[in-house]
Kinemage of the C-alpha trace (Angstrom):
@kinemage 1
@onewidth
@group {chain A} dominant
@subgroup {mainchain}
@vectorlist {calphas} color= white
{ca unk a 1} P -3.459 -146.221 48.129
{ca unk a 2} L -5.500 -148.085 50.457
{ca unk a 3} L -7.373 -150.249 48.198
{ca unk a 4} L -4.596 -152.381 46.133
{ca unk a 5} L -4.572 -156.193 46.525
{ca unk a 6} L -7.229 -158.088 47.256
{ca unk a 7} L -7.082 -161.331 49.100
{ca unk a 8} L -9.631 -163.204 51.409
{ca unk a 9} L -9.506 -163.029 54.996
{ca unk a 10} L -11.282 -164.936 57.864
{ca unk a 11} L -14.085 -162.627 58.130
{ca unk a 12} L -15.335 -163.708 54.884
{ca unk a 13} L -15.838 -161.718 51.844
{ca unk a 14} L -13.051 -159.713 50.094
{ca unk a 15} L -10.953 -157.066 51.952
{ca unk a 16} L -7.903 -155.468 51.436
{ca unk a 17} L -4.623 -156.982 52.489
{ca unk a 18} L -3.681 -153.629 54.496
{ca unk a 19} L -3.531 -153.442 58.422
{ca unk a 20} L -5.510 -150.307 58.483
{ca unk a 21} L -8.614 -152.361 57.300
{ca unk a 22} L -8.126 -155.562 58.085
{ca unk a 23} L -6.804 -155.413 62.029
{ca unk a 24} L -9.236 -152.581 62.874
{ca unk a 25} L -12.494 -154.704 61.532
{ca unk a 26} L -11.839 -157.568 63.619
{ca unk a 27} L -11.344 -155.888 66.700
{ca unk a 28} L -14.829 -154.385 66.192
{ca unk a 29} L -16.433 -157.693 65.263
{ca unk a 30} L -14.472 -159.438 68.434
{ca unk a 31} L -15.147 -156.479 70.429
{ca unk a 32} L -19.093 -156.438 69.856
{ca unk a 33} L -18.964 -160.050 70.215
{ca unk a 34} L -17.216 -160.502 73.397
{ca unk a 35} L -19.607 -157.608 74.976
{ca unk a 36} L -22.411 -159.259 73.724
{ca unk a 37} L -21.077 -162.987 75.280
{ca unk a 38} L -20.771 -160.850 79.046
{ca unk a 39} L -24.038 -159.424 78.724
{ca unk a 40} L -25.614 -162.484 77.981
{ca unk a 41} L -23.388 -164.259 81.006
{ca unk a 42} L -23.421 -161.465 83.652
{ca unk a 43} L -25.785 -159.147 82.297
{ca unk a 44} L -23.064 -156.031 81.757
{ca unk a 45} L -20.166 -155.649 80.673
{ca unk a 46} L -17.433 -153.084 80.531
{ca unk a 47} L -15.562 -151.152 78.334
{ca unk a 48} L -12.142 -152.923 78.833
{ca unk a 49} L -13.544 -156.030 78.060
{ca unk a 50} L -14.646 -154.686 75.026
{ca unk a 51} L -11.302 -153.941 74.090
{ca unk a 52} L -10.069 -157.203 75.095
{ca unk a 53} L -12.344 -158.713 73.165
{ca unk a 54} L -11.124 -156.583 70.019
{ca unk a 55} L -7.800 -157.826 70.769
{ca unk a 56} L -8.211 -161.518 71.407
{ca unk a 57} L -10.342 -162.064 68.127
{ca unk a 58} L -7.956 -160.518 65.980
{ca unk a 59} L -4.891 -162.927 67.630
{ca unk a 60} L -7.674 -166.080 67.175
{ca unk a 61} L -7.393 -165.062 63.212
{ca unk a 62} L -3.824 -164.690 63.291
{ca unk a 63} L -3.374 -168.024 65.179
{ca unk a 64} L -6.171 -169.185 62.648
{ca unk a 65} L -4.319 -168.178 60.060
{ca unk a 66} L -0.256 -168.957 60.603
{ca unk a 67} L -1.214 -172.267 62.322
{ca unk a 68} L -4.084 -173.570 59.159
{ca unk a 69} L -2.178 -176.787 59.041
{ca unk a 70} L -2.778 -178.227 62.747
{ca unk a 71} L -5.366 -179.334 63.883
{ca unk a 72} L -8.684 -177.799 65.395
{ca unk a 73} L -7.322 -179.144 68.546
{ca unk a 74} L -4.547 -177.784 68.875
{ca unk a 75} L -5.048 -174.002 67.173
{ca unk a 76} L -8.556 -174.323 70.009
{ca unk a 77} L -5.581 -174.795 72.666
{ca unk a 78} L -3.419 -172.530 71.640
{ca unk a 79} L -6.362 -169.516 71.355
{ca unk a 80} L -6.877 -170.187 74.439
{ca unk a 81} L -3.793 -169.833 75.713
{ca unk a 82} L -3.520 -166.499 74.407
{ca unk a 83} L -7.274 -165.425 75.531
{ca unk a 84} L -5.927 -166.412 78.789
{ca unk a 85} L -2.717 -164.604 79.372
{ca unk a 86} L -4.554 -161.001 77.648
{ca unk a 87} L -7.512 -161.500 80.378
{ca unk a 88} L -4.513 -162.325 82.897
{ca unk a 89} L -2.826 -158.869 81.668
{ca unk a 90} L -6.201 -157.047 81.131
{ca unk a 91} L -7.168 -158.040 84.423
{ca unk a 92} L -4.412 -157.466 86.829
{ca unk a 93} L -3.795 -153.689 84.918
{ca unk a 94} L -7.936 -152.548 85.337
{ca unk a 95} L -8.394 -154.962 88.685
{ca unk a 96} L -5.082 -154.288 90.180
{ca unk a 97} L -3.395 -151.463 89.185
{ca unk a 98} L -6.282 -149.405 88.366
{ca unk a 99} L -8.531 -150.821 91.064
{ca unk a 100} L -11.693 -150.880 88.367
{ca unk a 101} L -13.324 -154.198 90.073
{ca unk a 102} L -14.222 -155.493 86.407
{ca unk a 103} L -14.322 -158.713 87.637
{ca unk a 104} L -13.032 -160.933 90.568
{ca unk a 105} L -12.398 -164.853 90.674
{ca unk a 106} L -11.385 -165.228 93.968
{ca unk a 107} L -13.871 -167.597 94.873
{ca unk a 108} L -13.220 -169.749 91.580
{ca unk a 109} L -11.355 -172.672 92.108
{ca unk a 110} L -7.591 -172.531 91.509
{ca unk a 111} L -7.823 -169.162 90.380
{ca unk a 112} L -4.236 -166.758 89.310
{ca unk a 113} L -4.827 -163.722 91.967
{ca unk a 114} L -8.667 -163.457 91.005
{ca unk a 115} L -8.230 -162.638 87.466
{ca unk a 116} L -8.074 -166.434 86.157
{ca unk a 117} L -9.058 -169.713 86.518
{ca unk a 118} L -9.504 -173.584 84.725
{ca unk a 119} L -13.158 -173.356 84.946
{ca unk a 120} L -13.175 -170.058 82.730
{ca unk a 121} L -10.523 -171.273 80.935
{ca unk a 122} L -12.281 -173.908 80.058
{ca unk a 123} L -15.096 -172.305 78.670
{ca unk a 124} L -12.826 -169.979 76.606
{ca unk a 125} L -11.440 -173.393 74.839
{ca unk a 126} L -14.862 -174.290 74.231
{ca unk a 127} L -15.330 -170.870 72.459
{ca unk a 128} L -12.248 -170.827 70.962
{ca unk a 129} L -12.878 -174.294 69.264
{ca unk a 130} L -16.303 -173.246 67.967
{ca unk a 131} L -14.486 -169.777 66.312
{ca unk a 132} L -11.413 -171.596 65.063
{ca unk a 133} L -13.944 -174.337 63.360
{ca unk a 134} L -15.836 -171.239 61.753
{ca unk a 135} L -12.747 -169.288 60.985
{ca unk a 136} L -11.700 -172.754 58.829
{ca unk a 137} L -14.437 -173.159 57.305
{ca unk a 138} L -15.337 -169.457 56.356
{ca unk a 139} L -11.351 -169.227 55.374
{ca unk a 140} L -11.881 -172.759 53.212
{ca unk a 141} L -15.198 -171.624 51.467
{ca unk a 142} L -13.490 -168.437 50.374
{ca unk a 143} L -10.413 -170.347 49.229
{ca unk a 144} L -12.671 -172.598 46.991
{ca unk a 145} L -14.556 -169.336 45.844
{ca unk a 146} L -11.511 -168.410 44.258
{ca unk a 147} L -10.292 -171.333 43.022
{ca unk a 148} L -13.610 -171.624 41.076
{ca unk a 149} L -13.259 -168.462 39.311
């Protein structure tokens, strides 16, 4: 049965505890969400990214999640991290293997073989710090929803 416990989660509200829900929904949300971030940055985007962006929200809820007790600082640095190394992997399979030309940073400063670089990187900590604030605060108002019950 799909539909057993019920627990809250970081997208607010009241989901089941099951990976078939749970995984799949925030890979949509992060998905739409980091499309929508490239379109509003470069205008397009493409499907890959898309994915990737599927991917790297639901790791910024699990490293939301496992890591509650650090600090903002450090779960912001550690999203980013990840974010990096999957658009590091992303890229060099769709840029380099596949020969897509999704995107090139060659002319970025100190880039990783045109699919990385600190100034991107540093924009994805800025983006990770704003999501891992709401995550906390969207995770504490549903805790406190609870407790009030």
């Amino acid at each position: 049965m799909i539909f057993q416990e019920r627990k809250p989660l970081f997208l607010g509200g009241r989901l089941t505890d099951r990976f078939a829900v749970r995984i799949p929904l925030k890979c949509l949300f992060g998905g739409v969400g980091y499309g929508l971030v490239e379109v509003i940055w470069r205008g397009y985007t493409h499907p890959s990214m898309v994915i990737t962006g599927g991917l790297c929200f639901a790791m910024i809820c699990a490293v939301n999640g496992r890591m509650a007790h650090r600090s903002l600082l450090f779960r912001s640095a550690a999203c980013t991290a990840g974010v990096t190394l999957t658009e590091f992997c992303v890229g060099m399979l769709v840029n380099h293997v596949l020969r897509m030309g999704v995107w090139d940073y060659s002319d970025e400063w100190m880039h990783l073989l045109g699919q990385i670089c600190p100034l991107y990187t540093a924009f994805w900590f800025g983006l990770c710090f704003l999501l891992s604030f709401s995550l906390s605060k969207v995770h504490l108002s549903a805790i406190s929803r609870n407790l009030q019950k």
